[in-house]
C-alpha positions as CSV (number, residue, x, y, z in Angstrom):
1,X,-70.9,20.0,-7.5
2,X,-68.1,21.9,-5.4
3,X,-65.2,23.6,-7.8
4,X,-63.1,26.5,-7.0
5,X,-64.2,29.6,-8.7
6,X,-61.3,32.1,-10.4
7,X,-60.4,33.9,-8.0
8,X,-60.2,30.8,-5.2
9,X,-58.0,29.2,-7.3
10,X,-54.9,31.4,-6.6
11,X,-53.9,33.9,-3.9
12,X,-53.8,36.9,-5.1
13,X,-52.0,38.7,-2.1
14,X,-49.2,35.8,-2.4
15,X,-49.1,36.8,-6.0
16,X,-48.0,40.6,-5.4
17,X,-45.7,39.8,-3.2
18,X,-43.8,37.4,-5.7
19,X,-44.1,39.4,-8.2
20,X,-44.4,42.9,-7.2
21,X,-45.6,45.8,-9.2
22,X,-45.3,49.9,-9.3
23,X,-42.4,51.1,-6.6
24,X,-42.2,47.3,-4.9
25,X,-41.0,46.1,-8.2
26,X,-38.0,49.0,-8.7
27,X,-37.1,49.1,-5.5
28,X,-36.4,45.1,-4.9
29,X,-35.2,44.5,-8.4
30,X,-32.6,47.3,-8.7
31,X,-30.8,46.6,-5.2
32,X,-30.9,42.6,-6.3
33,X,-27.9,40.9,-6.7
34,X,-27.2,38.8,-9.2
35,X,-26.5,35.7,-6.8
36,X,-30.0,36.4,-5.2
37,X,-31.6,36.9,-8.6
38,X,-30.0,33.1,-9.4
39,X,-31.6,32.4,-6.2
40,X,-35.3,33.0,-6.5
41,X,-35.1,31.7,-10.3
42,X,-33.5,28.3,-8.9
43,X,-36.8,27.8,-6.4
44,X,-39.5,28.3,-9.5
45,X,-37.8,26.4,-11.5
46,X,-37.8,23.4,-9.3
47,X,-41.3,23.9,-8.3
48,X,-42.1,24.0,-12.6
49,X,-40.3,20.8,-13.4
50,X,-42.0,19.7,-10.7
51,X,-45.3,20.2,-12.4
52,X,-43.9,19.4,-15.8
53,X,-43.2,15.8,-15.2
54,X,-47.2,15.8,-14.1
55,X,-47.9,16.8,-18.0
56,X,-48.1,13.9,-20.5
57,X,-46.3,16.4,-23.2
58,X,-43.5,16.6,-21.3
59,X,-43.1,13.4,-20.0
60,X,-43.1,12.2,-23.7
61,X,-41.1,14.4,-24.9
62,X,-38.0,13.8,-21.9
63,X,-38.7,10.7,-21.8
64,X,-37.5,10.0,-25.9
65,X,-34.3,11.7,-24.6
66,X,-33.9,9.3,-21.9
67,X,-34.1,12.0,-19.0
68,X,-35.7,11.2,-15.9
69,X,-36.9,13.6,-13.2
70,X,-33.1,13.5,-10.9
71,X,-31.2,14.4,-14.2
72,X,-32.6,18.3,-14.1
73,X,-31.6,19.4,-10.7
74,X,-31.5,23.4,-11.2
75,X,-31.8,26.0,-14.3
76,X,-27.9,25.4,-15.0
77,X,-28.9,22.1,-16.2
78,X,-31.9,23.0,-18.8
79,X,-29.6,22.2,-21.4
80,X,-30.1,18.6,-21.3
81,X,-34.1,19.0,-22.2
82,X,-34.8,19.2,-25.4
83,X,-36.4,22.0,-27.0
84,X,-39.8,22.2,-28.7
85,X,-41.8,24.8,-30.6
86,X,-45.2,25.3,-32.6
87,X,-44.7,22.0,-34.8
88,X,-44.5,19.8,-31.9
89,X,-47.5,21.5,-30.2
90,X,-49.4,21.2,-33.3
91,X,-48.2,17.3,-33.4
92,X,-49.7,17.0,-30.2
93,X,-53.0,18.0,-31.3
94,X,-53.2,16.3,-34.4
95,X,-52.3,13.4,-32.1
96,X,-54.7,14.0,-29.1
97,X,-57.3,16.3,-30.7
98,X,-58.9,18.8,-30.1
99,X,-56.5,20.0,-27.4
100,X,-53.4,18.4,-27.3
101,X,-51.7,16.8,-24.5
102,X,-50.2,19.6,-23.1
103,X,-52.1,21.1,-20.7
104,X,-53.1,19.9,-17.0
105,X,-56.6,21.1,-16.8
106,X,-58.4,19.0,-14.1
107,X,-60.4,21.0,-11.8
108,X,-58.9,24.5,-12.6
109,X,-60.6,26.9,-14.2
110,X,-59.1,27.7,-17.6
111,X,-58.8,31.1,-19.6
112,X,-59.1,29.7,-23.3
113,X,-57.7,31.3,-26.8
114,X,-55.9,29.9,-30.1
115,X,-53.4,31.1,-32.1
116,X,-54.4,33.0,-35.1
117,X,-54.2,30.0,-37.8
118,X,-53.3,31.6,-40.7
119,X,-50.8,29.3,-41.8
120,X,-53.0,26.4,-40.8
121,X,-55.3,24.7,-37.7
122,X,-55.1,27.8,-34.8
123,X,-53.1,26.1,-31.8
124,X,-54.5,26.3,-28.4
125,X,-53.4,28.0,-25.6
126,X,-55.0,27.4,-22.3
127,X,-54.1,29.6,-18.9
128,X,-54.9,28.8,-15.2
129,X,-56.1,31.6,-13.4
130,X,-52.2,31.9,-11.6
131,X,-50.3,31.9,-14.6
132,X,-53.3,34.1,-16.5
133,X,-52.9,36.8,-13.9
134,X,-49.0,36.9,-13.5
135,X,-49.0,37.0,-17.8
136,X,-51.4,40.0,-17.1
137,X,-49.1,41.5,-14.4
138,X,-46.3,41.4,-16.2
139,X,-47.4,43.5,-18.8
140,X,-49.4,45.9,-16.6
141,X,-45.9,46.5,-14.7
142,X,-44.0,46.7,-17.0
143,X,-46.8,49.5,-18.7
144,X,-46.2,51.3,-15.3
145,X,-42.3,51.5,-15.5
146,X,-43.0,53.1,-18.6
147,X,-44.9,55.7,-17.4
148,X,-48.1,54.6,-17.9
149,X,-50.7,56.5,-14.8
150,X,-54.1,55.8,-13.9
151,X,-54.8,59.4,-15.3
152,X,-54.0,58.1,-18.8
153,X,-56.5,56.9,-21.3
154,X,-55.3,53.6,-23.6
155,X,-56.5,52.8,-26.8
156,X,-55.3,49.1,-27.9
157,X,-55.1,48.1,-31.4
158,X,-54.5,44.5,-30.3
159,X,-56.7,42.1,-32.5
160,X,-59.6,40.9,-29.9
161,X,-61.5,36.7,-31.5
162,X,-59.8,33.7,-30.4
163,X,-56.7,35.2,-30.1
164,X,-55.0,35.8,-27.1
165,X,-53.3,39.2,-27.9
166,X,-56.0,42.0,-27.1
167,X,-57.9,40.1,-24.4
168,X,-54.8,40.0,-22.1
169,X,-53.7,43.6,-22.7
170,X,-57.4,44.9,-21.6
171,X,-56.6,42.4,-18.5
172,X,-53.1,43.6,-17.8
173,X,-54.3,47.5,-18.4
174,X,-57.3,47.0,-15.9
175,X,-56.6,44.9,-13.3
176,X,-52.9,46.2,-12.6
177,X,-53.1,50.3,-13.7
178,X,-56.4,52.0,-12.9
179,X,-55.8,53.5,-16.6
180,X,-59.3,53.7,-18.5
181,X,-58.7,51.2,-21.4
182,X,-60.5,51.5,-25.3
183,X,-60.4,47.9,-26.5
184,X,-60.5,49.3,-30.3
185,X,-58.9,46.6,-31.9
186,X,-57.6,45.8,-35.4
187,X,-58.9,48.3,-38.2
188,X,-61.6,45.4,-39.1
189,X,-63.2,45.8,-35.8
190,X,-63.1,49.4,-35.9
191,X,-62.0,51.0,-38.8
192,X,-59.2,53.2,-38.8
193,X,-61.6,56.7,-39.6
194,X,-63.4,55.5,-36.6
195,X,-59.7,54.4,-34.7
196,X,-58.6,58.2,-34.7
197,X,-62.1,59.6,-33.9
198,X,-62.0,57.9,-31.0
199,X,-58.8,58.8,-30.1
200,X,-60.2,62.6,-30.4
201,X,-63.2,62.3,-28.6
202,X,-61.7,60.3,-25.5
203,X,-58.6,61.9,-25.1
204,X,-56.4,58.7,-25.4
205,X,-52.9,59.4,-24.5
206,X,-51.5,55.8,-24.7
207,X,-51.7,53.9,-27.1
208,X,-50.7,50.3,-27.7
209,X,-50.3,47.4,-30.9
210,X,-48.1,46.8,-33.3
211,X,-46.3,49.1,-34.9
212,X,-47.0,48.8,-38.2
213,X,-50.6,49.4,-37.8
214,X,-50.5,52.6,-35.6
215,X,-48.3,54.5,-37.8
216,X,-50.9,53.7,-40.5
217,X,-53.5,55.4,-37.7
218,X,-51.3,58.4,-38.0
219,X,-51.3,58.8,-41.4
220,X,-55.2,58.4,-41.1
221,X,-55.7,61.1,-38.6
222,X,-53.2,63.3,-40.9
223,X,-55.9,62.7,-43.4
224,X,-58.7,63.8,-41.1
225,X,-56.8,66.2,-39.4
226,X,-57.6,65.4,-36.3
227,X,-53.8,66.2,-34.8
228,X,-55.2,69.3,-33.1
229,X,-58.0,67.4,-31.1
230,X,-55.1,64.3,-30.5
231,X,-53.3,64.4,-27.7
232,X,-51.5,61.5,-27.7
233,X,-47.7,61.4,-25.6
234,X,-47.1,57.8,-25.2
235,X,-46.9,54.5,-28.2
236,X,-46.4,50.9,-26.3
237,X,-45.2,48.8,-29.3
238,X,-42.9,46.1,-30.6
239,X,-40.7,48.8,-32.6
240,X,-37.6,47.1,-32.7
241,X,-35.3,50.2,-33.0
242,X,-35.2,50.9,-36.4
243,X,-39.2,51.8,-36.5
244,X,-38.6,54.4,-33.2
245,X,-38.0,57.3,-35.1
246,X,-40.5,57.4,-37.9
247,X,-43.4,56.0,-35.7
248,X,-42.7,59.0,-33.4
249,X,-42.4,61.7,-35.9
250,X,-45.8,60.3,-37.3
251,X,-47.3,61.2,-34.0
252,X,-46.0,64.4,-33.5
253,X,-43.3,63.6,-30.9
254,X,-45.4,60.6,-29.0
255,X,-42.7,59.0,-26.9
256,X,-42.5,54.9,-28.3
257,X,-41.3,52.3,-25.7
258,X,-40.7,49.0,-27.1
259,X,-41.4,45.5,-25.5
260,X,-41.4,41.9,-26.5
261,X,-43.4,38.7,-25.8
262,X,-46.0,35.9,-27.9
263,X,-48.8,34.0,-27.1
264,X,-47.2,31.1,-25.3
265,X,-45.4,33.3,-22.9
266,X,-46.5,36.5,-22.1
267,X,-44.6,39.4,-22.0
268,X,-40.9,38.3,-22.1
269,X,-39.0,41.8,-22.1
270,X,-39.5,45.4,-22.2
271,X,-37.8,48.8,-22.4
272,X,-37.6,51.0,-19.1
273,X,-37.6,54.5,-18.5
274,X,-34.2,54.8,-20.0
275,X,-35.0,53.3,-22.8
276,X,-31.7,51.4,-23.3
277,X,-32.5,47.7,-24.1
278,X,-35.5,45.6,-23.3
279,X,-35.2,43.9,-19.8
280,X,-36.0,40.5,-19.5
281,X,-38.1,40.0,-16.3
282,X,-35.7,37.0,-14.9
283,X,-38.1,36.8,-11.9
284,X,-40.6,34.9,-14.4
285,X,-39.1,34.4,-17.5
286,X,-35.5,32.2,-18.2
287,X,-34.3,33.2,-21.3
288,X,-31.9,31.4,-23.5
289,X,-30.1,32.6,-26.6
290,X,-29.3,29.3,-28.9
291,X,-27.6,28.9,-32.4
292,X,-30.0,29.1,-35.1
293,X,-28.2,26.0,-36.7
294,X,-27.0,24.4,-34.1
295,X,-28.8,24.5,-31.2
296,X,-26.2,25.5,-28.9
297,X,-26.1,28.7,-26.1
298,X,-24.4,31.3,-28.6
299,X,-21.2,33.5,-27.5
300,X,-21.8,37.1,-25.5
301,X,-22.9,39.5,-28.2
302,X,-23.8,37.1,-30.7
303,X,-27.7,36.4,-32.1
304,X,-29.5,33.6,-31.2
305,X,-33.3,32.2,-31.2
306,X,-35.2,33.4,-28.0
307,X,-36.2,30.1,-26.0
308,X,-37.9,30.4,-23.2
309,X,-39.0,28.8,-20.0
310,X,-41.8,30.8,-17.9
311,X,-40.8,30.1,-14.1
312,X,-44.7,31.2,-13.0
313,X,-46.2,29.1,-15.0
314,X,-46.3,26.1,-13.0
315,X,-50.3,25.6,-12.7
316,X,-52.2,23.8,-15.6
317,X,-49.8,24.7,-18.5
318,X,-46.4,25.0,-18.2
319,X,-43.8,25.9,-21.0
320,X,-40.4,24.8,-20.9
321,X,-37.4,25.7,-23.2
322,X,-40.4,26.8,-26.0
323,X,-38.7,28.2,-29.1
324,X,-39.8,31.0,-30.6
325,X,-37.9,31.2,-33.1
326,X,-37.9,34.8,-32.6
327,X,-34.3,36.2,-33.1
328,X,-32.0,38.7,-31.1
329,X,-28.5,39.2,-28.7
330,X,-27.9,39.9,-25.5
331,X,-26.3,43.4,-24.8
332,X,-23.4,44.4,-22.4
333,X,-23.2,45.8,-18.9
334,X,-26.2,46.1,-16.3
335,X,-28.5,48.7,-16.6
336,X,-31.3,50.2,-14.0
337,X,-32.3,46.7,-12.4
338,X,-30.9,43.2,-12.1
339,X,-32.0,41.6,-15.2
340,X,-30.7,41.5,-18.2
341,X,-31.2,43.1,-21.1
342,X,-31.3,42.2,-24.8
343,X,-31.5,44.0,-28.3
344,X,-35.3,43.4,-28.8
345,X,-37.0,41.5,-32.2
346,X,-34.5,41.2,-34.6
347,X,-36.2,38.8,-37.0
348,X,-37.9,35.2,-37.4
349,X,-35.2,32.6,-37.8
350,X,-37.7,30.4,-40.1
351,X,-38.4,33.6,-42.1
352,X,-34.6,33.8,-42.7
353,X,-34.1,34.0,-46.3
354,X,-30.5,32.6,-47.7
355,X,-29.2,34.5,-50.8
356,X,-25.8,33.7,-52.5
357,X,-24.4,32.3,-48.9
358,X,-25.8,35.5,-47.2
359,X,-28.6,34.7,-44.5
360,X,-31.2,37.7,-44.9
361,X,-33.9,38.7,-42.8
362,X,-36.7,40.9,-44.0
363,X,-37.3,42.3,-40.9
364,X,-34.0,44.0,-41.5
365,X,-35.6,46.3,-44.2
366,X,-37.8,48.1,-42.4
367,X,-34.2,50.1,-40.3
368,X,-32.7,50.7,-43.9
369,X,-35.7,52.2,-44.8
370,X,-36.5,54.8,-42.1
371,X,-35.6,57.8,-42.7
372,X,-36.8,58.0,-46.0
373,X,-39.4,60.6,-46.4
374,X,-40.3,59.3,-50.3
375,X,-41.1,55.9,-48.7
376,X,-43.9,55.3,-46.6
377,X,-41.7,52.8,-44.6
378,X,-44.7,49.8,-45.5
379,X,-42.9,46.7,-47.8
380,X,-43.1,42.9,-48.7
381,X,-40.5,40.6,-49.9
382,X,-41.1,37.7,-52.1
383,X,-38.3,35.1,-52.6
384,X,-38.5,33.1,-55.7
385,X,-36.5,30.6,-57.1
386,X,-35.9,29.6,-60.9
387,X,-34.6,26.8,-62.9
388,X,-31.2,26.7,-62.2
389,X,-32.2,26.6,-58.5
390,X,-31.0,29.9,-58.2
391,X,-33.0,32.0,-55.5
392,X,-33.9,35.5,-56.3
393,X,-36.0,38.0,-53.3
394,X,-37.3,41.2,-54.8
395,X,-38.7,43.9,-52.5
396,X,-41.8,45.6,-53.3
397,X,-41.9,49.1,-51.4
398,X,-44.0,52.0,-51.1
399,X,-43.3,55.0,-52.4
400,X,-44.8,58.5,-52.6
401,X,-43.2,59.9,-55.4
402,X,-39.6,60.6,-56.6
403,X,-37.6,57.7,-55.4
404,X,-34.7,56.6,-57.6
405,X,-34.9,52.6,-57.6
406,X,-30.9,52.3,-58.6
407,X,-30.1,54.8,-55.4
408,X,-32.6,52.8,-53.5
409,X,-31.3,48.8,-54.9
410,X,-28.1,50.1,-53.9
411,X,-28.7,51.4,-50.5
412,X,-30.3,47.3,-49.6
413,X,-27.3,46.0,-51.5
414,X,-25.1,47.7,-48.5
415,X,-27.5,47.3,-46.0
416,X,-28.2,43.2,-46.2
417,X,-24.7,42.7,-48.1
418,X,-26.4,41.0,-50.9
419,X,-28.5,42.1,-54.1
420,X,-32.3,42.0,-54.1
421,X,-34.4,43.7,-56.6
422,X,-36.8,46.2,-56.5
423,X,-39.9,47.4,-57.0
424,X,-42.3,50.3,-56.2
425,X,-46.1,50.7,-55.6
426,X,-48.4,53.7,-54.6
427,X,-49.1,54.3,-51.0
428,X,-51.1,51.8,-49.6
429,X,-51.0,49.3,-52.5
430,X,-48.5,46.8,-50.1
431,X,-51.7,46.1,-47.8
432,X,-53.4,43.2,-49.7
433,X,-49.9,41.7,-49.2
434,X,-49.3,42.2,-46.2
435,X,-52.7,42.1,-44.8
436,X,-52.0,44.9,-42.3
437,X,-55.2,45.9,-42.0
438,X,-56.9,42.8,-40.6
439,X,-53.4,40.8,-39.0
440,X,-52.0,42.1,-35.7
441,X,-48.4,40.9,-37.3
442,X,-48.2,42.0,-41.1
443,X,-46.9,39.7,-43.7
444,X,-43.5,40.7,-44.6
445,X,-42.5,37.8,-46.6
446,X,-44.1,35.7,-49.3
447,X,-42.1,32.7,-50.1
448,X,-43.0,31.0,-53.9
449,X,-39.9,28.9,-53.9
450,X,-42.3,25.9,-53.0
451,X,-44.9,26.5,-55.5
């Protein structure tokens, strides 16, 4: 039986010169204009909705609308498809198990991982080896605009299984940045004594995860006092900016770049050199800003759920307007390269909480809460609601001794404009909560108003 193996199923050299990487990726995207940027983005897209209309998913999904394939004749005119997210994925498999219908597999071969599952059946998520690669690439640019060098050692805290999250890192790190890569993995694959031992005895100077988890790793290697063997200088996170500070002071001046991205899409945007905003890579990712409540592009400046089309991925999977429901705004002005650039993670819009007319994000905490040397920055919010159908959110935080609860209730009251209560714990009590220790994305809230 004849089939095309990986690496015949894609060119490779074709795939550089698209999407370039190191020096070739600065130099062409900081002289781009904005007309030529529109340009190149107008050609993918047309060669993606190409491809989508070959997906029964999509073809489903436009076709309820009434939209056939002459309707959609550039990325100006997106907004007349419809938007879809994890529920109609999830549809789709319960429909068309075990896969779905949303994939266009035939004689491709695919790269295979789920979702995590925790709130219910994983979803799957199935690359061809094109888009696989340029999901990989994306990152392991993006790693090297940072700063990252071949010289550098990288230890990922990314949770390895079915999920996606640590196996394309190791891929981005190796095949685009010669940097010798530690596939540690969540503190259940290797425990967080043996995390910072490794960090020692390898001389990792990179390291990259969530954020939550790697300032616990600091705290760990406090404990073992390992900071004179560590030489870590670089943190690749998702920080959003209020965790920049206190994740770098926990590393003894470790420089912390934030990026964002999920597992549908890949890496979506990520902080340069300069550090000032998180550039979306407009080369392979389109990137809409729509009303939480209405569903409508939002005004310059103003917050909006991320929804996003990849323009690369036009092999067996495509994704088109997928809504994150991951929350932030678009910032002013142009900055080192063509693309623009938006404020990072703000928040989950389906995690918003509303309180007395006042839409709350936990997320939101975690800036408010810096600073604070009583606090070890870890928390968890449970929302409640009781008989008069009142809802109630009280914060459970904590705390290493002598913080004043009033000082500290009043400091959220100003912070999120609305009253929560709250409540203190020992260090490290939070983490059956929150499950920090064995979820790359801790739990941050625990809504009981259902139950």
């Amino acid at each position: 039986m004849s089939f095309p193996t990986y690496f015949e199923a894609f060119d490779a050299k074709q795939m550089l010169a698209d999407y370039p990487v190191g020096d070739a990726f600065t130099a062409r995207y900081s002289r781009m204009s904005r007309d030529e940027l529109h340009a190149l983005q107008n050609d993918r897209f047309l060669k993606l909705m190409k491809r989508g209309w070959e997906i029964p998913f999509y073809r489903r999904l436009w076709g309820a609308k009434g939209i056939e394939a002459a309707d959609i004749r550039g990325p100006e005119e997106i907004v007349k498809l419809p938007v879809y997210d994890k529920s109609d994925l999830m549809t789709s498999v319960n429909a068309y198990p075990p896969y779905g219908d949303f994939d266009g597999r035939g004689n491709t071969p695919v790269v295979f991982h789920t979702t995590s599952g925790t709130t219910g059946r994983p979803q799957p998520l199935m690359f061809g080896p094109k888009g696989r690669e340029i999901t990989n690439l994306l990152v392991g640019r993006m790693y090297r605009w940072m700063g990252l060098q071949p010289s550098d050692v990288v230890q990922s805290v990314y949770g390895h299984g079915m999920i996606n999250g640590g196996h394309y890192i190791r891929e981005a790190v190796t095949h685009f940045t010669n940097a010798l890569f530690l596939s540690a993995g969540t503190g259940i694959e290797t425990r967080s004594a043996a995390q910072v031992n490794l960090m020692a005895d390898f001389g990792v100077t990179v390291m990259v995860g969530f954020v939550d988890y790697i300032r616990k790793l600091a705290e760990v290697a406090e404990e073992a006092r390992l900071f004179d063997r560590i030489k870590l200088k670089m943190i690749i996170g998702h920080l959003g900016t209020e965790d920049r500070a206190s994740t770098e002071a926990a590393w003894h001046g470790a420089k912390a770049y934030d990026w964002y991205g999920v597992g549908d899409t890949g890496s979506i945007a990520g902080e340069g050199p300069d550090r000032n905003g998180l550039y979306v890579w407009e080369d392979a990712q389109f990137l809409e800003l729509l009303g939480v409540d209405d569903g409508l592009p939002v005004a310059a400046g103003d917050t909006g759920d991320m929804v996003v089309t990849c323009l690369f991925k036009d092999d067996i999977a495509p994704c088109i307007r997928f809504n994150t429901h991951d929350i932030t705004h678009e910032l002013d002005g142009r900055g080192e390269l063509a693309f623009k650039r938006i404020a990072g993670f703000k928040g989950r819009s389906d995690n918003m909480v509303k309180l007395r007319g006042i839409n709350l994000f936990p997320h939101a905490i975690g800036a408010l809460i810096e600073k604070r040397g009583d606090l070890t920055g870890e928390y968890v919010c449970t929302v409640t609601r009781d008989a008069s159908q009142r809802d109630e959110m009280t914060v459970l935080l904590e705390s290493r001794g002598g913080t004043d609860v009033g000082e500290l209730a009043a400091l959220l009251r100003q912070g999120l404009n609305v009253e929560v209560g709250v409540e203190l714990c020992a260090p490290g009590e939070t983490a059956a909560l929150t499950q920090i220790d064995v979820r790359q994305k801790p739990i941050r809230l625990i809504d009981k108003r259902g139950l």
